[in-house]
C-alpha positions in Angstrom: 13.8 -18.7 -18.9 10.8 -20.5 -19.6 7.6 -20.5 -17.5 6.7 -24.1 -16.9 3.2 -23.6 -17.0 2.2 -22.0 -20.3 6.0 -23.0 -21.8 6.7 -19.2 -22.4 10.0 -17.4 -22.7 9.3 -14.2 -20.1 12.7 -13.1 -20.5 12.4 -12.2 -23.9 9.0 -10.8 -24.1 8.7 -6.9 -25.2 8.0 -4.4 -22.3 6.7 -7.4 -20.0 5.9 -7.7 -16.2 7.9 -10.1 -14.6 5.4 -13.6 -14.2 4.3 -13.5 -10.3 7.0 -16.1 -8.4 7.7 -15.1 -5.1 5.2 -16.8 -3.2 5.8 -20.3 -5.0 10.1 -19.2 -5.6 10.9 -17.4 -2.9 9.2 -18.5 0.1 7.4 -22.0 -0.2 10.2 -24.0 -2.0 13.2 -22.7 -0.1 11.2 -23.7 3.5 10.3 -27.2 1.9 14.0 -27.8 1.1 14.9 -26.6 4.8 12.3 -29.1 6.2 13.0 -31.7 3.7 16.9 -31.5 4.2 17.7 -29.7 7.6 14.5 -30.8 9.7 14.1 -34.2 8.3 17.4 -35.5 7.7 17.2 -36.1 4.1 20.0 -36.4 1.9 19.9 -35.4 -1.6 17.9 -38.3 -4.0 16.9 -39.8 -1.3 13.8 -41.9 -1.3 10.4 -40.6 0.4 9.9 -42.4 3.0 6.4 -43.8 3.3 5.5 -41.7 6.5 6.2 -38.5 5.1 3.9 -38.9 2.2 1.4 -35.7 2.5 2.5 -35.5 6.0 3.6 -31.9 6.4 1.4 -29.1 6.3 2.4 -25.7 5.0 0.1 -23.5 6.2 0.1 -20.1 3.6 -1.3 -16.5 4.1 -3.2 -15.9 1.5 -6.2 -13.9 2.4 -10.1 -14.8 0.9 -9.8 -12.1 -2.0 -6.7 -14.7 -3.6 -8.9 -18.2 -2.9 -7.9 -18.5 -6.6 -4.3 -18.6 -6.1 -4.9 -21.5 -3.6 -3.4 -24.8 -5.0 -2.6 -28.2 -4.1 0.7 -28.7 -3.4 3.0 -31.0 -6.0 5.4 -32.1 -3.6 4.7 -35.3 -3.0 5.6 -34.6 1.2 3.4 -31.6 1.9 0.2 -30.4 1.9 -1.1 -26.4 1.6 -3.5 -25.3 4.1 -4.6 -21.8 3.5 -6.2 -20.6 7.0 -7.5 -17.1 6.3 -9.5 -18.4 2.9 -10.7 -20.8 5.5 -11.6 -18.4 7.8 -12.8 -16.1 5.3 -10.6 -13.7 6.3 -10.4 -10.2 4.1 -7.4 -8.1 3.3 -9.0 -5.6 5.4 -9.7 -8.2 8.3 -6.3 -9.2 8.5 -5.0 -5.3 8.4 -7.3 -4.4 11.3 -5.8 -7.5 13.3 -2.4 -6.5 12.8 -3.5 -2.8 14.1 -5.7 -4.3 17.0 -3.1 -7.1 18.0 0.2 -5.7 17.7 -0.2 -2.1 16.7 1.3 -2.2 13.1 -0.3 -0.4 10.5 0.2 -1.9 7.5 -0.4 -0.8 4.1 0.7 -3.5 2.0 2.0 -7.6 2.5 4.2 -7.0 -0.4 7.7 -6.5 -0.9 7.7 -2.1 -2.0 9.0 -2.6 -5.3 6.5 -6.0 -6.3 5.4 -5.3 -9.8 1.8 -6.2 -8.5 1.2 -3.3 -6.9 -1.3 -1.1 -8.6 -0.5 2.3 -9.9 -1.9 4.2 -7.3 0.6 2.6 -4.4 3.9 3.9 -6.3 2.3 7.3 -5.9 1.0 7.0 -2.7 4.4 5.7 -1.0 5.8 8.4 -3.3 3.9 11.0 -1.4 3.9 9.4 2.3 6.9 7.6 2.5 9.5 9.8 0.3 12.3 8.1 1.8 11.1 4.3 0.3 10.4 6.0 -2.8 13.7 7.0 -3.5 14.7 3.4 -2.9 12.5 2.6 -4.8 13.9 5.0 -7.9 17.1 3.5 -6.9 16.1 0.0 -7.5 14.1 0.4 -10.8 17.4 2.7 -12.4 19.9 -0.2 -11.2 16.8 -2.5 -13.3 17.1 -0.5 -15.9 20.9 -0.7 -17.0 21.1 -3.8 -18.5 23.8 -6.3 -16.6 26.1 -7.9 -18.6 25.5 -11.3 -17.1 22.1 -10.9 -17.2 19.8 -13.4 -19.2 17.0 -10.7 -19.5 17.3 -9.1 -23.3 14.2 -6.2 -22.5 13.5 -3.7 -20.1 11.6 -4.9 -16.7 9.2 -2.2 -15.5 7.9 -2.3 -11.8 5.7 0.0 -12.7 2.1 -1.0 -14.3 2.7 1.4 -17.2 5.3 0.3 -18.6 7.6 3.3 -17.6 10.2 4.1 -15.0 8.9 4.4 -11.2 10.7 7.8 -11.6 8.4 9.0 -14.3 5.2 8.6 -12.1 4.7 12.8 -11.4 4.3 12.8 -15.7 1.9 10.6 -15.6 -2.1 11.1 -14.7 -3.2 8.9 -12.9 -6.3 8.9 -10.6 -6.0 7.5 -7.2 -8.7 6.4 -5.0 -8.4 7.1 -1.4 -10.3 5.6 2.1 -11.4 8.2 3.9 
């Protein structure tokens, strides 16, 4: 597969990361089809209609720390609006509201085994939450043997160091803790 914005093949790079999708992949395109389709009514090649140009917002989380992530949107219906860069809203800031507000102490907005997460999280969910960490294990093994319809020719690592989540107790590594 080719990444359309530097026209790289990131399936066939040696020991690579996985390029950073979900946000764009997972979450914004999918809801733009729903609104574009299910809410709106249109069918598939149909024509914009001139009161839908740049008429819908999509309002996304991201917090003041990933301003740089913020983009203007392609599609030619919607418009991003990032309301906690706005705000100036922090990680932190938006961890303590979700404590104050509703009780739930989060750790992390992404998905446990998100390549993005820095060395140190593997081994601290490793040693507070066992029970996601052997998930985790689980996940990066079933990575690990190849699938035969799979287009990916190399080995994807979740892990920062290029090594199996389950080799983290080799490896030393010196974590940084709030206290």
């Amino acid at each position: 597969m080719v990444d359309k914005t530097t026209g790289e093949n990131y399936l066939q790079k040696k020991g690579a990361m996985p390029r950073r999708a979900c946000t764009l992949e997972y979450k914004i395109y999918i809801m733009q089809k729903y609104i574009k389709y299910e809410v709106l009514g249109y069918r598939k090649y149909q024509r914009l209609l001139p009161e839908d140009a740049k008429a819908h917002e999509v309002h996304i989380g991201f917090s003041a720390e990933e301003s740089k992530r913020c983009k203007e949107n392609p599609h030619p219906m919607f418009v991003n609006v990032f309301p906690l860069v706005k705000m100036n809203l922090t990680r932190a800031d938006n961890y303590a509201y979700c404590l104050e507000t509703w009780g739930l102490d989060t750790k992390a907005s992404a998905c446990i085994f998100c390549p993005f997460h820095s060395n140190s999280y593997f081994m601290l969910l490793k040693e507070k939450q066992p029970h996601l960490y052997e998930m985790l294990v689980a996940f990066d093994d079933m990575l690990g043997e190849r699938q035969p319809m799979s287009k990916i020719i190399n080995q994807i690592f979740l892990f920062q160091s290029h090594v199996n989540v389950s080799a983290i107790s080799s490896l030393k590594i010196v974590m940084i803790r709030n206290t």
